[in-house]
DOKENU-646166 format. One record per residue (C-alpha): x, y, z; residue in three letters. Coordinates in steps of 0.5 Angstrom, whole numbers, plus 500, padded with zeros to 3 digits. Last residue first. Layout:
<papas>
{{X Y Z} 'ALA'} ...
</papas>
This chain:
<papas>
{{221 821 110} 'UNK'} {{215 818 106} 'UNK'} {{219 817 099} 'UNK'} {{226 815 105} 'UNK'} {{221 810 106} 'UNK'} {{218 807 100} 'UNK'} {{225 807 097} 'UNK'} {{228 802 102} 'UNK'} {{221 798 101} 'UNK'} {{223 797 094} 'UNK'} {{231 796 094} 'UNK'} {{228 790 101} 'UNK'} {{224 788 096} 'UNK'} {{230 787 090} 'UNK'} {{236 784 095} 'UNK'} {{230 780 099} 'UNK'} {{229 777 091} 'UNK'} {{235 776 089} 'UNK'} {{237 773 096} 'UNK'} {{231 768 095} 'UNK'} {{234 766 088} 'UNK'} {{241 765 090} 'UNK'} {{239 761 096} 'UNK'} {{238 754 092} 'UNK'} {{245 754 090} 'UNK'} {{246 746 092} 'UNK'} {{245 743 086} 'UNK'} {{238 741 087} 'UNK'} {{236 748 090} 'UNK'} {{237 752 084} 'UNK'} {{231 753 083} 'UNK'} {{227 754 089} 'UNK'} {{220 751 089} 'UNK'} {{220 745 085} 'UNK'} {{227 742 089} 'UNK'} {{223 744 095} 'UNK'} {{217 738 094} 'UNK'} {{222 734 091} 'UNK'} {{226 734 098} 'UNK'} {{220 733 101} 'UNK'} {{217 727 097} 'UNK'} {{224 724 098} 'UNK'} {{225 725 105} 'UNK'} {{229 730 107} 'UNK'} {{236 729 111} 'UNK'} {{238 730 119} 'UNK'} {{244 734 119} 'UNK'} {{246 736 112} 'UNK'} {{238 737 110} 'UNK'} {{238 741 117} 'UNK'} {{244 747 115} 'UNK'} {{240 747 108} 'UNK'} {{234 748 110} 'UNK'} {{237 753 115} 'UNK'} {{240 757 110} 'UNK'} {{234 757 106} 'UNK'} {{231 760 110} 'UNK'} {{238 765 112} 'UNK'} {{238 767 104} 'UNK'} {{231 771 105} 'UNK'} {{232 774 112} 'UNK'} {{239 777 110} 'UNK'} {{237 781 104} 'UNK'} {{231 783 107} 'UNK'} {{235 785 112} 'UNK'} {{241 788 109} 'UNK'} {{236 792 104} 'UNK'} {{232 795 111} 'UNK'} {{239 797 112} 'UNK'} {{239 802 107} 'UNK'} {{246 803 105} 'UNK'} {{244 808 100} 'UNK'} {{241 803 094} 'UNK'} {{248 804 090} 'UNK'} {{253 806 095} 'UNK'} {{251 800 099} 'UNK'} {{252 794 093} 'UNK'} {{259 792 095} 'UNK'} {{258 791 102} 'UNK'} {{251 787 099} 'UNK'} {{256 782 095} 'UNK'} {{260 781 101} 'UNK'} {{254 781 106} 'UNK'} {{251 775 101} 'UNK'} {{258 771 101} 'UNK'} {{258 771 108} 'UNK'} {{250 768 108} 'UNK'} {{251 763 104} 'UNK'} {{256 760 107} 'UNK'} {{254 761 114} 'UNK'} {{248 756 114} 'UNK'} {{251 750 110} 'UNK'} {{258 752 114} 'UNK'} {{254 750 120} 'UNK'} {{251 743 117} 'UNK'} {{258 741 114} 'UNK'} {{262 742 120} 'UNK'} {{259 736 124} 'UNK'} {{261 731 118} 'UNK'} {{268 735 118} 'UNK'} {{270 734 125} 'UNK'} {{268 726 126} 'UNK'} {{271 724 120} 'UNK'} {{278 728 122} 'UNK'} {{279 726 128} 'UNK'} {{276 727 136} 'UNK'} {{283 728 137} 'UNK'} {{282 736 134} 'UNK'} {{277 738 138} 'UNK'} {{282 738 144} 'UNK'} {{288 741 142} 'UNK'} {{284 747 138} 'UNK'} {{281 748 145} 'UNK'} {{287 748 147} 'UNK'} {{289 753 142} 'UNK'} {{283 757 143} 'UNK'} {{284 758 150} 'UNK'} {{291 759 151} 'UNK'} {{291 766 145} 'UNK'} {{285 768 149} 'UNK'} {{288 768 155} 'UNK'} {{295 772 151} 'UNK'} {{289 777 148} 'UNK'} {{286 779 155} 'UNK'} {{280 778 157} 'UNK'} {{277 784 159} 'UNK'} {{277 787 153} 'UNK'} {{271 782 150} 'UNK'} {{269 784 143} 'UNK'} {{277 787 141} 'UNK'} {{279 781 146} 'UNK'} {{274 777 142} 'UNK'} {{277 779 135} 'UNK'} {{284 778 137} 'UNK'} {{284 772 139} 'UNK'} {{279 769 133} 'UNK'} {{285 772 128} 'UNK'} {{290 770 132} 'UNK'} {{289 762 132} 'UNK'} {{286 762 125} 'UNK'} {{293 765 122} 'UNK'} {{297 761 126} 'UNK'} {{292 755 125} 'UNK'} {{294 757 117} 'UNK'} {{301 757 118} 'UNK'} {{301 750 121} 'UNK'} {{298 747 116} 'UNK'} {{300 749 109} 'UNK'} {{307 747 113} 'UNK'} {{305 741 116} 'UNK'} {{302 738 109} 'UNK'} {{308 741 105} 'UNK'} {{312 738 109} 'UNK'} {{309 731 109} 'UNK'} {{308 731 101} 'UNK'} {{316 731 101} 'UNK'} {{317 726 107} 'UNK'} {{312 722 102} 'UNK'} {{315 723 096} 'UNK'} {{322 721 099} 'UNK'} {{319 715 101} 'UNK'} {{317 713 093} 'UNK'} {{318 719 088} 'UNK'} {{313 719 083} 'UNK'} {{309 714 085} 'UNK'} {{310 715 093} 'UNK'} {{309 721 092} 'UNK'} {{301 720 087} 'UNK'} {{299 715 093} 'UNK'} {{299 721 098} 'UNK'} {{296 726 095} 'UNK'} {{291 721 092} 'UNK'} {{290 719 098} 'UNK'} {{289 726 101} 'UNK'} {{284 727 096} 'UNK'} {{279 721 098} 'UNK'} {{277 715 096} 'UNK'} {{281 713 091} 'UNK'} {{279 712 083} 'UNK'} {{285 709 080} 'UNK'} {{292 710 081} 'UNK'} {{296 710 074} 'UNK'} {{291 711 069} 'UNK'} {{286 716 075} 'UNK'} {{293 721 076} 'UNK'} {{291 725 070} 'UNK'} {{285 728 073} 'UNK'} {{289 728 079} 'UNK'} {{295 732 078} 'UNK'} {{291 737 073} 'UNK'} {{288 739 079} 'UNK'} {{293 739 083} 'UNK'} {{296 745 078} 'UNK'} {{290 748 077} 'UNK'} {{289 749 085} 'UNK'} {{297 751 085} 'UNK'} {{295 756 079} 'UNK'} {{289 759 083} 'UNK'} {{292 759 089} 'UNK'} {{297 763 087} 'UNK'} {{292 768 084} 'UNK'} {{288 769 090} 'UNK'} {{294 771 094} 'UNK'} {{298 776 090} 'UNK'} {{291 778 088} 'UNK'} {{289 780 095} 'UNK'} {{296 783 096} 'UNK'} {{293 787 090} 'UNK'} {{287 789 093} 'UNK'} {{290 791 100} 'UNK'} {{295 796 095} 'UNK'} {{288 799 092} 'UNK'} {{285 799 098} 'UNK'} {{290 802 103} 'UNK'} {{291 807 098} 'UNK'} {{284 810 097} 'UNK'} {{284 810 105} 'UNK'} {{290 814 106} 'UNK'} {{294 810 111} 'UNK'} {{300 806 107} 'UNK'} {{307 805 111} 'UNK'} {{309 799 111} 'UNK'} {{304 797 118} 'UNK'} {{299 799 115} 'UNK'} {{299 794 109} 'UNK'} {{300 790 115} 'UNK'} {{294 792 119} 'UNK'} {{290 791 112} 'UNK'} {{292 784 111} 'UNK'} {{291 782 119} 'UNK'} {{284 785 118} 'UNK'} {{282 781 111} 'UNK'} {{285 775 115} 'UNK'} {{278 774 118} 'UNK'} {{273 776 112} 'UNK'} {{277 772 108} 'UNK'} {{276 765 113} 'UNK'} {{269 764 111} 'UNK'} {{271 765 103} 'UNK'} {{276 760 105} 'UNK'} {{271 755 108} 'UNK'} {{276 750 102} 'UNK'} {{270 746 102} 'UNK'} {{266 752 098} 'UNK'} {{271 750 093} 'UNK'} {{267 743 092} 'UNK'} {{260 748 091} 'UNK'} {{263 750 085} 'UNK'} {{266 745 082} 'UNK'} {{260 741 081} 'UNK'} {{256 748 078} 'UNK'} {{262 747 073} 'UNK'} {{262 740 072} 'UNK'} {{255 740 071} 'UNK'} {{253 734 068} 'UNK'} {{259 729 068} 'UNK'} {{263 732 075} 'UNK'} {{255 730 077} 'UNK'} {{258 724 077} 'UNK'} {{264 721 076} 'UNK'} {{268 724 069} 'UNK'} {{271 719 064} 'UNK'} {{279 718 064} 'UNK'} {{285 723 062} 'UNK'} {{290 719 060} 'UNK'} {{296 717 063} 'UNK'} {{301 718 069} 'UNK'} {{302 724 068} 'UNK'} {{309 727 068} 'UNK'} {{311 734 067} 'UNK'} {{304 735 071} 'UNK'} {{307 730 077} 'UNK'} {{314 734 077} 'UNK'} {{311 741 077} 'UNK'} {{306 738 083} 'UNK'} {{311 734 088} 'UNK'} {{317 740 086} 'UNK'} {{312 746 085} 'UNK'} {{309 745 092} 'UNK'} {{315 744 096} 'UNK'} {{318 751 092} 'UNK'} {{312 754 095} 'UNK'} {{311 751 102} 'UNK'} {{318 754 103} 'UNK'} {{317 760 100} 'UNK'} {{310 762 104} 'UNK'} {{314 759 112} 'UNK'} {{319 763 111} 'UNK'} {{318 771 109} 'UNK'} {{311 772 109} 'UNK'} {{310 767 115} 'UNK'} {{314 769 120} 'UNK'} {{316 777 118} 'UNK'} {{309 778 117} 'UNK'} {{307 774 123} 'UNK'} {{312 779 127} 'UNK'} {{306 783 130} 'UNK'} {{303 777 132} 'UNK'} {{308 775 137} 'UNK'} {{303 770 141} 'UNK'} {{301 767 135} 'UNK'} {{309 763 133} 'UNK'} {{308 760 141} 'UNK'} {{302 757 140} 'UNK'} {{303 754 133} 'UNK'} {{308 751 136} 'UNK'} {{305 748 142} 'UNK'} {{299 747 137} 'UNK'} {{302 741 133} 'UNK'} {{308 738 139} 'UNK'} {{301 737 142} 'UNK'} {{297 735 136} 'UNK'} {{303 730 134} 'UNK'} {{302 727 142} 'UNK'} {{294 726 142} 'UNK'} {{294 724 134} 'UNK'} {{300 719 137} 'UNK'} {{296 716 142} 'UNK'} {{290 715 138} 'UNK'} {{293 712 132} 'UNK'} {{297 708 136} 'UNK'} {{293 700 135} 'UNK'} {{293 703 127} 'UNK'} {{300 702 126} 'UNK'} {{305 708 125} 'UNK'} {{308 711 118} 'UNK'} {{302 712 114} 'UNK'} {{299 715 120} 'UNK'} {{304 721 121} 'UNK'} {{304 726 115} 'UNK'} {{298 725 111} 'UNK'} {{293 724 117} 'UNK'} {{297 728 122} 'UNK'} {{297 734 118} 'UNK'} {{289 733 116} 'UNK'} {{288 732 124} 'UNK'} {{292 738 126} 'UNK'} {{289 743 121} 'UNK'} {{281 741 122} 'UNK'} {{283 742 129} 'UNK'} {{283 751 126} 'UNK'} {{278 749 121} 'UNK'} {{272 746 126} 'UNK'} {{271 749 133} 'UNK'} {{277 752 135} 'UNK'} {{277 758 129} 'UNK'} {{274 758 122} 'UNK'} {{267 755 125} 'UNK'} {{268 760 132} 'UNK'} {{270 766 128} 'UNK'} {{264 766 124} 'UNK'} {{260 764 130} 'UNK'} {{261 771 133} 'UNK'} {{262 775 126} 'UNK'} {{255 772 126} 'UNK'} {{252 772 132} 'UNK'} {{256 780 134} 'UNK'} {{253 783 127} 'UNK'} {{246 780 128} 'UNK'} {{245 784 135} 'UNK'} {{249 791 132} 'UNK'} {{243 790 126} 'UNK'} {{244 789 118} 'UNK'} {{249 793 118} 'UNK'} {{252 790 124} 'UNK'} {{254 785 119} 'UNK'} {{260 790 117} 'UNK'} {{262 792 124} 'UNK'} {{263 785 126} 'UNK'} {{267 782 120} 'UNK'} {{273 787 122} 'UNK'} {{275 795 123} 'UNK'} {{269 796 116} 'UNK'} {{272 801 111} 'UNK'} {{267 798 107} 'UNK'} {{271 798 101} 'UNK'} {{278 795 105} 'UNK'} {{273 789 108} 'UNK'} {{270 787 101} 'UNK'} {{277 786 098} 'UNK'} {{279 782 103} 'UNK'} {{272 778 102} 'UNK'} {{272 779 094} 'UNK'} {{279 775 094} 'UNK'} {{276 770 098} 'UNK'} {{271 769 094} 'UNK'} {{276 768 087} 'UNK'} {{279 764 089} 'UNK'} {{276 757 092} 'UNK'} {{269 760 090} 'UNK'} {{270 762 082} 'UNK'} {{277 758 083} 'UNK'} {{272 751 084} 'UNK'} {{267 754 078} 'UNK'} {{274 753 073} 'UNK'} {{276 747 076} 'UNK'} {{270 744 074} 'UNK'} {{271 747 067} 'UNK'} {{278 744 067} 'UNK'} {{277 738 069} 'UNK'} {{272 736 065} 'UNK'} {{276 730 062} 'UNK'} {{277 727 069} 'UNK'} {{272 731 074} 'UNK'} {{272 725 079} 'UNK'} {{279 725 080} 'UNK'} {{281 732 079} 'UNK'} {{276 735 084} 'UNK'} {{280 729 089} 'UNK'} {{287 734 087} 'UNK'} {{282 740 088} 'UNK'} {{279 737 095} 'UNK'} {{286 735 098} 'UNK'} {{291 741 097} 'UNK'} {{286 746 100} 'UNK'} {{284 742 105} 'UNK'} {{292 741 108} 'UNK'} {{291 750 109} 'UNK'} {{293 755 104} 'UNK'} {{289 760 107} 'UNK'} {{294 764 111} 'UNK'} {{299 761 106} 'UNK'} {{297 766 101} 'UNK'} {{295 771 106} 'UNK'} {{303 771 108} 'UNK'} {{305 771 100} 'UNK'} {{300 778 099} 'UNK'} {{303 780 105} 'UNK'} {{310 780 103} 'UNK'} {{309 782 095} 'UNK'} {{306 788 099} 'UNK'} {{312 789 102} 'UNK'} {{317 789 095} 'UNK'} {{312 794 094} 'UNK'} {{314 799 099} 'UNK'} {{321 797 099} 'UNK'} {{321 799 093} 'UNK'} {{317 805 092} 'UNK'} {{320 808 099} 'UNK'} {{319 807 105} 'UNK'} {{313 812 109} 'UNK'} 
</papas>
């Protein structure tokens, strides 16, 4: 085993490397529109935005040590073998090829190519950055084992000092008053804020990477099971914690930013206008390293996990074809571009949210109701109704008389909890019918 030093020396490493597996350009872009909007509740709706953009991912890591699950798979199968292989299936999917992993590449190019070609060669140009993109981040996840080394040791400083630089500076500077909030941000910031840090998909994505982190703890030498989850604990509080300071930073960032910008559309105008402001062409160059660097490594992250896992679900295929695969995928999916990505991701992400943040709740529950699987499945079924209905409400919509109608009956529905209260009570009947049953055993 190495020694003290190096040992923790590692484990800042790792818990660096998971800091920017999850920081990706959505990460810089939804806290710094979150500012905007929220103006003088910034920081209460950023609080509710570190409770899901932060803190669920940091309960996700912890969640897969706790279980001693090999991967998300193993931990849903303890609703059913069946239930474990969809969910995990479709998890890896959303976070990988279909949705994030593209998302990368669109969001980098928007930000770090577009301001700087005209609009007649957006799509020759998305084609060729996309291919420049996901050929570097092809060759960087076939070695998955030097990903510490790569990520942990390179790409996390660089990203790091960039990001001080663009957001220290700005929050030294603001460019004026915070303004009135938009919205909800002026009823329920906090309620606001949370559902914002659902966009940020890293508390999908914490399931995934928790394996990569426990692999490299591993790897510096820690293989009693206590030992693990405590130093898989603390290199998910490394990460949890910088990407609280950083969300805070940004958001500060863009409350101020109102006075001296105006209300943009999005947060990725708000980045780039906020560089320009501060430090003209040079800000953008800065903002575009930033972008590509957050980017990149989490494409790397994505594109290794979903290798890994469906080579583990299929051996047959090997890691490098799934590697290939998923990458040309990525490649593809991405020229459908950014607009079209996100509005096809929300409806699925409507149905999984909800569901991961149960079954990481329910892996810290087993000890107290006897892992009783009847409780995983009555907790599941519950929240997975109103998952659908979420999931078709972002699809299709409701009429008023509908949405009205379902807003009275689920509490919570109307500010986008609504699965709270039916997966308390599922979590409460299936307690009851798991002591039932080992009463008449």
């Amino acid at each position: 085993m190495n020694s003290s030093g190096n040992q923790k020396a590692s484990l800042w490493v790792v818990g660096l490397m998971l800091f920017a597996l999850f920081f990706g350009a959505g990460n810089l872009i939804f806290p710094a529109f979150l500012g905007q909007q929220a103006g003088e509740n910034w920081f209460s709706a950023m609080l509710g935005f570190l409770l899901t953009g932060a803190g669920l991912p940091l309960l996700g890591v912890i969640a897969i040590g706790y279980s001693n699950s090999r991967d998300v798979q193993v931990l849903a199968s303890r609703v059913t073998p069946l239930y474990g292989i969809l969910f995990a299936s479709a998890l890896y999917l959303a976070i990988g090829p279909l949705f994030a992993t593209p998302r990368t590449a669109t969001v980098s190019f928007e930000i770090g190519v577009v301001p700087y070609i005209s609009e007649e060669n957006k799509t020759l140009g998305l084609a060729l950055f996309s291919l420049f993109f996901f050929g570097v981040a092809y060759w960087l996840s076939l070695s998955p084992g030097k990903l510490v080394g790569r990520i942990g040791k390179i790409l996390t400083p660089v990203l790091l000092v960039t990001i001080a630089i663009l957001m220290g500076y700005a929050a030294m500077n603001p460019m004026g008053a915070l303004t009135a909030p938009q919205g909800d941000f002026a009823i329920r910031p906090f309620a606001k804020g949370i559902l914002e840090g659902y966009g940020t998909m890293d508390a999908l994505a914490s399931l995934v990477f928790a394996i990569i982190v426990i692999d490299a703890v591993r790897a510096v030498g820690v293989d009693n099971r206590a030992e693990l989850l405590r130093t898989t604990t603390i290199a998910g509080m490394v990460a949890a914690t910088c990407l609280a300071v950083v969300y805070l930073m940004i958001g500060y960032m863009g409350a101020t930013s109102v006075a001296g910008l105006g209300i943009q559309e999005n947060g990725a105008v708000v980045l780039s206008k906020t560089a320009q402001y501060y430090f003209g062409n040079g800000g953008n160059i800065l903002l575009s390293v930033i972008v590509f660097l957050a980017c990149l490594s989490t494409a790397i992250g994505l594109i290794v996990a979903n290798a890994e896992f469906f080579n583990r679900l299929c051996p047959g295929i090997s890691y490098k074809t799934f590697v290939t695969i998923f990458t040309l995928a990525s490649m593809l999916f991405a020229n459908k571009g950014l607009v079209g990505i996100i509005s096809f991701s929300i409806p699925v992400l409507m149905l999984l949210y909800p569901l991961t943040v149960v079954i990481i709740l329910l892996a810290f529950l087993h000890n107290l109701f006897g892992g009783g699987r009847i409780v995983y499945i009555c907790t599941i079924f519950f929240t997975l109704i109103v998952g659908v209905l979420d999931a078709y409400k972002a699809a299709f919509g409701f009429s008023d008389e509908t949405a009205a109608a379902i807003n009275n009956a689920l509490p919570l529905y109307d500010i986008g909890l609504g699965w709270v209260m039916p997966a308390v009570v599922g979590f409460i009947l299936g307690c009851i019918l798991n002591a039932v049953f080992k009463k008449k055993a």
